[in-house]
C-alpha positions as CSV (number, residue, x, y, z in Angstrom):
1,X,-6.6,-2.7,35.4
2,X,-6.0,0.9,33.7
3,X,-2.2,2.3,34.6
4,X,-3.8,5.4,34.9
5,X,-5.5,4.7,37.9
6,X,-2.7,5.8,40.4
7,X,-2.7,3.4,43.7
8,X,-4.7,5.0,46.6
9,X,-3.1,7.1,49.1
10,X,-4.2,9.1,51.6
11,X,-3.2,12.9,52.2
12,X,-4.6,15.5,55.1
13,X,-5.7,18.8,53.6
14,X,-5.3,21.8,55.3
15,X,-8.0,24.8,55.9
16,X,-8.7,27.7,54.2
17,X,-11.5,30.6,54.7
18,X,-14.0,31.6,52.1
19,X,-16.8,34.0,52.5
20,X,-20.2,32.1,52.3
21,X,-23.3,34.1,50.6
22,X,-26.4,35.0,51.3
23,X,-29.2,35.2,48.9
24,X,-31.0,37.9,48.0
25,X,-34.9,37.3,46.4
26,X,-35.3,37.9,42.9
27,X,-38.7,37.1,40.9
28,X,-39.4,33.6,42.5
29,X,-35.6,32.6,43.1
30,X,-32.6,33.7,44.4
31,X,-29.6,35.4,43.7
32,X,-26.3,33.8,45.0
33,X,-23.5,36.0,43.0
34,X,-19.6,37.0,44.3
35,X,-21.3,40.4,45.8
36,X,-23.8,38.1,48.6
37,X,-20.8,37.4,50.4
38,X,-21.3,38.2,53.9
39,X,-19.3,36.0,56.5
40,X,-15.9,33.9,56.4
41,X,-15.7,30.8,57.5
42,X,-12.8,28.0,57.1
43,X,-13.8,24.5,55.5
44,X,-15.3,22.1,58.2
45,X,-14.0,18.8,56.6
46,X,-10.5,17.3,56.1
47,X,-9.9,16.2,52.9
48,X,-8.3,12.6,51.9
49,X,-7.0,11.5,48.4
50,X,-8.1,7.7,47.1
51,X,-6.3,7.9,43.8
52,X,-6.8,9.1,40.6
53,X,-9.0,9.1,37.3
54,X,-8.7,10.0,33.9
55,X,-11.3,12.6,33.0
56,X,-14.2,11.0,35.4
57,X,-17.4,12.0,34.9
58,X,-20.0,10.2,38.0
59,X,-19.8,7.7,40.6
60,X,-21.6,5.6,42.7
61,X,-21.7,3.0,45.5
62,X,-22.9,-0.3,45.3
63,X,-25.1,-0.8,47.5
64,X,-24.8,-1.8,50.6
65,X,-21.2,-2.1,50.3
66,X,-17.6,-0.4,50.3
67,X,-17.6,-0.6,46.5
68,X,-17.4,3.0,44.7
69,X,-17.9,2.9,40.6
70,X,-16.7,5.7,38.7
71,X,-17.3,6.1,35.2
72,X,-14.4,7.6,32.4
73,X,-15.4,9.7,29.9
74,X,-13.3,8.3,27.6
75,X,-15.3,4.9,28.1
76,X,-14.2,3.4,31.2
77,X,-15.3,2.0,34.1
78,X,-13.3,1.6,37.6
79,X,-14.1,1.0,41.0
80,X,-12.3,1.2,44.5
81,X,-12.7,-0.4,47.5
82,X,-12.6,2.4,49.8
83,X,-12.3,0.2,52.9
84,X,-9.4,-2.1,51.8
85,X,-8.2,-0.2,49.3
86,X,-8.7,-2.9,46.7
87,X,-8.9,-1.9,43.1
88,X,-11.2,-3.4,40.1
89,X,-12.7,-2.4,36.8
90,X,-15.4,-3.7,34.1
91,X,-13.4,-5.4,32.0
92,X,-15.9,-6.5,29.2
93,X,-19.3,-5.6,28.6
94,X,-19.3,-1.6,27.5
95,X,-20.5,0.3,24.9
96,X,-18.4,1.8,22.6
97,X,-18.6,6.3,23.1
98,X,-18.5,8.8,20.8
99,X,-15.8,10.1,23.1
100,X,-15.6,14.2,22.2
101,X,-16.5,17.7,23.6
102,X,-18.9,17.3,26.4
103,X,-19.5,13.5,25.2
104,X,-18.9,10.0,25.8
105,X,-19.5,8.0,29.1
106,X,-21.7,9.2,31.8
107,X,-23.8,8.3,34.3
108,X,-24.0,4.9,36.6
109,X,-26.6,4.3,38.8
110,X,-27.3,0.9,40.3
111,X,-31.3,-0.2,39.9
112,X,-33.2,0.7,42.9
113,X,-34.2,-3.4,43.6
114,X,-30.5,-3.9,43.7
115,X,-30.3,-6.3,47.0
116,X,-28.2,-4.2,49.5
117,X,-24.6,-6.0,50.0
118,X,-25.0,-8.0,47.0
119,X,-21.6,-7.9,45.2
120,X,-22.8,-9.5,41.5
121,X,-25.9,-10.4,39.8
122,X,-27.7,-7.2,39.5
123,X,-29.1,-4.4,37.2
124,X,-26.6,-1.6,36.4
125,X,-27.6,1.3,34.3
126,X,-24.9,3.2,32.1
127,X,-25.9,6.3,30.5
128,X,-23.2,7.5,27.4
129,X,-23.3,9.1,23.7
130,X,-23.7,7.1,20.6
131,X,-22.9,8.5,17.1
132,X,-25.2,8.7,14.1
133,X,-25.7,9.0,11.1
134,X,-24.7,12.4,9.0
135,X,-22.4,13.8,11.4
136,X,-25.1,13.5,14.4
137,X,-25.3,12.1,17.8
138,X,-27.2,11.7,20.8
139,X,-26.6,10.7,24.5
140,X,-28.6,6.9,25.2
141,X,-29.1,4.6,28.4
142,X,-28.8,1.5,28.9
143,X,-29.3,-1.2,31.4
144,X,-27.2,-5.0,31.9
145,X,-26.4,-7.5,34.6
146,X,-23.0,-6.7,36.1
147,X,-21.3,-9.8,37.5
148,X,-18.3,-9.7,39.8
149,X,-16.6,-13.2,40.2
150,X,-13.2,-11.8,40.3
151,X,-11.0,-10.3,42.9
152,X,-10.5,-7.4,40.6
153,X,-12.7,-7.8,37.4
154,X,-16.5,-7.1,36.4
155,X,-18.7,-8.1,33.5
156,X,-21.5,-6.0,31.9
157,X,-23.6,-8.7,30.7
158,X,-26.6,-8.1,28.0
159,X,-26.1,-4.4,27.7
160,X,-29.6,-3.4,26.0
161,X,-30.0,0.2,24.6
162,X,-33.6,1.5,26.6
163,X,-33.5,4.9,25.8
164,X,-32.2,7.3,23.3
165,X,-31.8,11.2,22.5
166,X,-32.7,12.6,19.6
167,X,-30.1,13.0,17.2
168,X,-28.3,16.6,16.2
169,X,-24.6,17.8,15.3
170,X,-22.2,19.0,17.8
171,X,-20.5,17.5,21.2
172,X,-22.1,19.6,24.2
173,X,-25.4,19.8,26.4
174,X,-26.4,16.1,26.5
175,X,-26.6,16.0,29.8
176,X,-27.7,12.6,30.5
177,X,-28.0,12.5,34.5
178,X,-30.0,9.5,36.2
179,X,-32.4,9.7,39.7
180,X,-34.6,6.8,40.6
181,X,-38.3,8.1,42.1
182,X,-37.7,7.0,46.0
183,X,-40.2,4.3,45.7
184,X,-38.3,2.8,42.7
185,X,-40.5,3.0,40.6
186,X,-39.7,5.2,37.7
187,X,-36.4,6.0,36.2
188,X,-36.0,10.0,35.4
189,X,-33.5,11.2,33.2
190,X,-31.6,14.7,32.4
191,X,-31.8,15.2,28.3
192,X,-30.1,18.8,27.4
193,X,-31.2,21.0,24.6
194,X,-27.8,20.2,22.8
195,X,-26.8,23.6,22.6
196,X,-29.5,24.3,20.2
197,X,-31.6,26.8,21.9
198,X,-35.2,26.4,20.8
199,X,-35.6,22.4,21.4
200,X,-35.8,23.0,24.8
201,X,-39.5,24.9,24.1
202,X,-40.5,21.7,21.5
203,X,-42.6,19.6,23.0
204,X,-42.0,16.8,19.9
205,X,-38.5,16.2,20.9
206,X,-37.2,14.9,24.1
207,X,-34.3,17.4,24.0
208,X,-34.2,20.3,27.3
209,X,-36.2,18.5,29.6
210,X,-36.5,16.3,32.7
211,X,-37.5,12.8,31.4
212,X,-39.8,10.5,33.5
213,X,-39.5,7.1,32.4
214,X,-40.1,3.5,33.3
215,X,-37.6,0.8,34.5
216,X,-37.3,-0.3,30.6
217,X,-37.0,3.5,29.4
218,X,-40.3,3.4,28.7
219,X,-42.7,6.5,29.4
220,X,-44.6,6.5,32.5
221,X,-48.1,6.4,32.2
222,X,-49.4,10.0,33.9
223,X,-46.8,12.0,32.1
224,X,-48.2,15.5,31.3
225,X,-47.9,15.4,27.6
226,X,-48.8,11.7,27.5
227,X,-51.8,11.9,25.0
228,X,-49.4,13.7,22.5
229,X,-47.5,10.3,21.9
230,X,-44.1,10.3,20.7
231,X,-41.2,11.6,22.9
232,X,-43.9,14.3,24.3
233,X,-45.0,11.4,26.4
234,X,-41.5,10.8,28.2
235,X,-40.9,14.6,29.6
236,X,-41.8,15.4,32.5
237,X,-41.1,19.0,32.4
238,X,-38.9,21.4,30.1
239,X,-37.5,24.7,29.4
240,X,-34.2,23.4,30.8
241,X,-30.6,24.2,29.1
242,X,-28.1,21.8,30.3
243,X,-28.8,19.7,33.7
244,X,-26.3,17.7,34.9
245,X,-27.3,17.4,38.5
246,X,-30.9,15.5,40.1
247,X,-30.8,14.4,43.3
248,X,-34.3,13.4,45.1
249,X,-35.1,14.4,48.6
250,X,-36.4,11.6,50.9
251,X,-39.7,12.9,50.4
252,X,-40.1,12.7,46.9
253,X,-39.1,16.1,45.9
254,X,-36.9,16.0,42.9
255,X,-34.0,18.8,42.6
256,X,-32.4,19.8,39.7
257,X,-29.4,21.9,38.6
258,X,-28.1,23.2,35.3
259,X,-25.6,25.3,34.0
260,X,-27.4,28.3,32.3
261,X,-26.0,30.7,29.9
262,X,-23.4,33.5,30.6
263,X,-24.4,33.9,34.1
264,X,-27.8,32.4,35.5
265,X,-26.7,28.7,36.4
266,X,-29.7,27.7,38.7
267,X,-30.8,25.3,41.1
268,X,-34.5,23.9,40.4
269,X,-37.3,22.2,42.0
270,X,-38.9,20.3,39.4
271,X,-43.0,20.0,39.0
272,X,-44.7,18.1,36.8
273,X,-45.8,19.9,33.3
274,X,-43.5,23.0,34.6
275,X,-41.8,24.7,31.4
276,X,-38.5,26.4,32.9
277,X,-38.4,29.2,30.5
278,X,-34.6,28.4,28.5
279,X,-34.2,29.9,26.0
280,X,-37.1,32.3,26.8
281,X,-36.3,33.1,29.9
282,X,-32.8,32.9,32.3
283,X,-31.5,35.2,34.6
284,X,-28.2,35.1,32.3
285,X,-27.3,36.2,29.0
286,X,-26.3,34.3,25.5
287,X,-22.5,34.0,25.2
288,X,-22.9,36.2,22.0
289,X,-24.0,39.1,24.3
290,X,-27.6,39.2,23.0
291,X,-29.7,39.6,26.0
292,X,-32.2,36.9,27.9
293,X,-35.3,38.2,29.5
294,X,-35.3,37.9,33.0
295,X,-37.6,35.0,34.7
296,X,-40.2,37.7,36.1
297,X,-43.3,36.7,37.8
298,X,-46.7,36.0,36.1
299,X,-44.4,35.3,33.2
300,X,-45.3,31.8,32.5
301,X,-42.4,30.2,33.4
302,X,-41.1,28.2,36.1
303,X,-38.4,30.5,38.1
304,X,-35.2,29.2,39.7
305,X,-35.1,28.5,43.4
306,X,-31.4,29.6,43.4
307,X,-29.4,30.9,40.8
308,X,-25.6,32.2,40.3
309,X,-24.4,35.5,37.9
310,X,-21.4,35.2,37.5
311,X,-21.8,31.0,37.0
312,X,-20.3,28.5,39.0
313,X,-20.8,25.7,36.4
314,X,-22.6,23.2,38.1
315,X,-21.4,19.8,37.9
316,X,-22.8,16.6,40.1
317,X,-25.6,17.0,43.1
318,X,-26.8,14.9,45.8
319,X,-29.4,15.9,48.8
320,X,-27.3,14.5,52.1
321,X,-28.7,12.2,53.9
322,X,-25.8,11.0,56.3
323,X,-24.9,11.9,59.9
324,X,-21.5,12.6,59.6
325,X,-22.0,15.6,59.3
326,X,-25.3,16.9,60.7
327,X,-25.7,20.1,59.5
328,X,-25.6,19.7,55.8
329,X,-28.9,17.7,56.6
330,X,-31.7,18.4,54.3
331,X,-29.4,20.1,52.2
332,X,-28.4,19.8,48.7
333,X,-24.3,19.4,47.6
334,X,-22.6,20.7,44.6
335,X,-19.7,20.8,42.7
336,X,-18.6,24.1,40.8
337,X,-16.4,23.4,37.9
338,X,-15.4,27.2,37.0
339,X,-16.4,28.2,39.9
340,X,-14.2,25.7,41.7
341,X,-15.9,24.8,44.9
342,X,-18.2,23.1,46.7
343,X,-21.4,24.2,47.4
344,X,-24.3,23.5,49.9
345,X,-28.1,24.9,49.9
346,X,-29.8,24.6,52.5
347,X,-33.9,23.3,52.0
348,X,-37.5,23.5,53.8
349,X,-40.3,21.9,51.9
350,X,-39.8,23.7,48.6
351,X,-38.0,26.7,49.6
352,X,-34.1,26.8,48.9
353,X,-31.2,28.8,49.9
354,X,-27.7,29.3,49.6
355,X,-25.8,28.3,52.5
356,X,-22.0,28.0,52.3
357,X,-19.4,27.9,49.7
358,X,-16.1,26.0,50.3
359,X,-13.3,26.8,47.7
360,X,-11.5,23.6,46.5
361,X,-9.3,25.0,44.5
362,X,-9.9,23.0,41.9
363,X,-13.1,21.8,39.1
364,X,-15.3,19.5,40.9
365,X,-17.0,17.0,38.5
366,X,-19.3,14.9,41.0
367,X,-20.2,14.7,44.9
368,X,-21.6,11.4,46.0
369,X,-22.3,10.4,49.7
370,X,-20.9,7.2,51.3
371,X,-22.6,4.9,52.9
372,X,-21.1,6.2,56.8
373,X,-21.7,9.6,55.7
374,X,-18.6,10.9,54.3
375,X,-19.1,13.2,51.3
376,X,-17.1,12.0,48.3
377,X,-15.4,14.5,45.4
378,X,-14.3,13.9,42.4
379,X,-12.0,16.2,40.4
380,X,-12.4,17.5,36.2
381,X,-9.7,16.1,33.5
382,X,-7.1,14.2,33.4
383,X,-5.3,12.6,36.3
384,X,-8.1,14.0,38.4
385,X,-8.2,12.8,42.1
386,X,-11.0,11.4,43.6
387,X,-11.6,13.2,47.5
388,X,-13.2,11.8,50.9
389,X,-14.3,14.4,53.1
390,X,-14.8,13.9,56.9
391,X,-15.5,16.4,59.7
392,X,-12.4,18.2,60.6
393,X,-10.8,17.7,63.5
């Protein structure tokens, strides 16, 4: 087991007010900047500490169990026992990262036939960034059988490669986020534009866009660019910058959020064939100052359901489920890393608005929901604590 992982305690939080924001329409989306806000209200959870990670980047419960896996960017795995306490990790069995900038390892997701209170045996996906050759690299997924014999200790066995990213230079925008279809079918998968702009409207590369793929990282058959072969026949839809949050709703709507440019970080509902419009269109602006066009209707281009100027930095999403607490039902959870906060939108159908906004004074790197209902947090960086929240008392 990693030193780093500091032994779990547990610490009450105390309250403190933020003005929540309403949203005001703009094209087909809406806005959800610092000037919206329009009431004050105090956070409605308490807050208890489980330990600590070393620059975490997702988590997820077994299923079925008390069992919480966290992934390290750096290339670990851990988990935590959240009922007994009891710590663990994978101790053999992982990829080797290319650990730098925005990159190294990612997501975890458990496969969607994993047998519910099963501790060992089943198929765990990894998502991560591989180097290649001439100074490139790319984010890939794979899938292995993770086995469990030991009190404290995991094995990844027969990690396969099933998917991979198109190559390019630099560290950022790989995004890399993984959300089974609800009827566990089909595997879809976040692949950023790599902070190289004009991908994103490229149809022949599988960079910017919302990936739709098999169990095996294979494409699905009724993609919309199937007959084009290639990687046109993995994505799903595109236009999209960086998207490192999808989170299906139990009826089969898939959500999506990404981190725009200066300003316009947005919150999508994603359609099949639907071109997002980055770098065309965003409601932000390139860091260099040049402008964006606006998303304006009859434009060609899918428009945000919600979007944030100044940016939040999105980071982690999940559509809550639980009854813990009942009214963030049918609502969608985020984590703001500049903007330091956790976030809740409210749905209907395919309509989205922004509900409340809960300082955390602090980055906030993932939200996942346990299996009573309590919301889970997990911090950015180094020595970064990992957060239950339950209803206030």
């Amino acid at each position: 087991m990693n030193a780093r992982f500091a032994y779990p305690f547990l610490l009450a939080a105390s309250f403190i007010a933020l003005g929540a924001c309403n949203a005001g329409s703009v094209a087909n989306g809406q806005s959800a900047t610092a000037d919206d806000a329009a009431t004050t209200s105090a956070r409605p959870f308490a807050i208890a500490e489980h330990g600590s990670f070393d620059e975490p980047w997702a988590m997820a419960f077994m299923p079925g169990t008390d069992l919480l896996f966290v992934t390290e960017q750096g290339g670990a795995v851990k988990w935590v026992d959240t009922r007994t306490n009891r710590l663990g990790s994978i101790d053999r069995g992982l990829p080797r990262v290319d650990y730098g900038g925005q990159g190294g390892l990612g997501d975890i997701a458990f496969a969607p036939d994993w047998p519910a209170g099963k501790t060992s045996g089943g198929t765990l996906y990894l998502s991560w960034v591989e180097a290649g050759e001439g100074n490139t690299r790319g984010a890939v997924l794979g899938r292995g059988t993770l086995v469990c014999e030991q009190a404290d200790a995991c094995e990844l066995q027969g990690l396969n490669v099933i998917w991979r990213q198109d190559k390019t230079t630099g560290r950022g925008h790989y995004s890399h986020r993984i959300a089974f279809s609800p009827d566990g079918k089909y595997l879809f998968l976040s692949s950023g534009e790599r902070q190289k702009f004009d991908p994103a409207q490229d149809l022949s590369t599988n960079l910017g866009a919302i990936l739709r793929l098999n169990l095996d990282g294979s494409a699905a058959a009724g993609n919309p660019f199937a007959d084009r072969g290639g990687a046109s026949a993995q994505i799903w839809s595109y236009g999209h910058r960086n998207a490192l949050g999808l989170a299906f709703a139990p009826d089969g709507r898939l959500w999506e959020h990404e981190m725009g440019p200066k300003g316009g970080d947005e919150v999508n509902l994603i359609e099949r064939g639907a071109n997002y419009g980055y770098p065309l269109a965003s409601n932000g602006s390139h860091y260099d100052g040049r402008d964006i066009p606006d998303h304006a209707p009859g434009d060609g281009f899918k428009a945000p359901e919600i979007f944030w100027n100044p940016s939040i930095s999105p980071a982690g999403l999940i559509y809550y489920t639980g009854t813990m607490f009942p009214a963030w039902r049918n609502s969608l959870l985020l984590g703001g890393l500049s903007g330091q906060a956790l976030i809740r939108v409210s749905t209907s159908g395919t309509t989205a608005r922004k509900a409340d906004q809960w300082d955390m004074d602090t980055r906030i790197r993932e939200v996942e929901q346990g299996p009573d209902g309590a919301v889970w947090l997990l911090e950015d960086g180094r020595n970064a604590r990992l957060m239950k929240l339950t209803p206030a008392r």
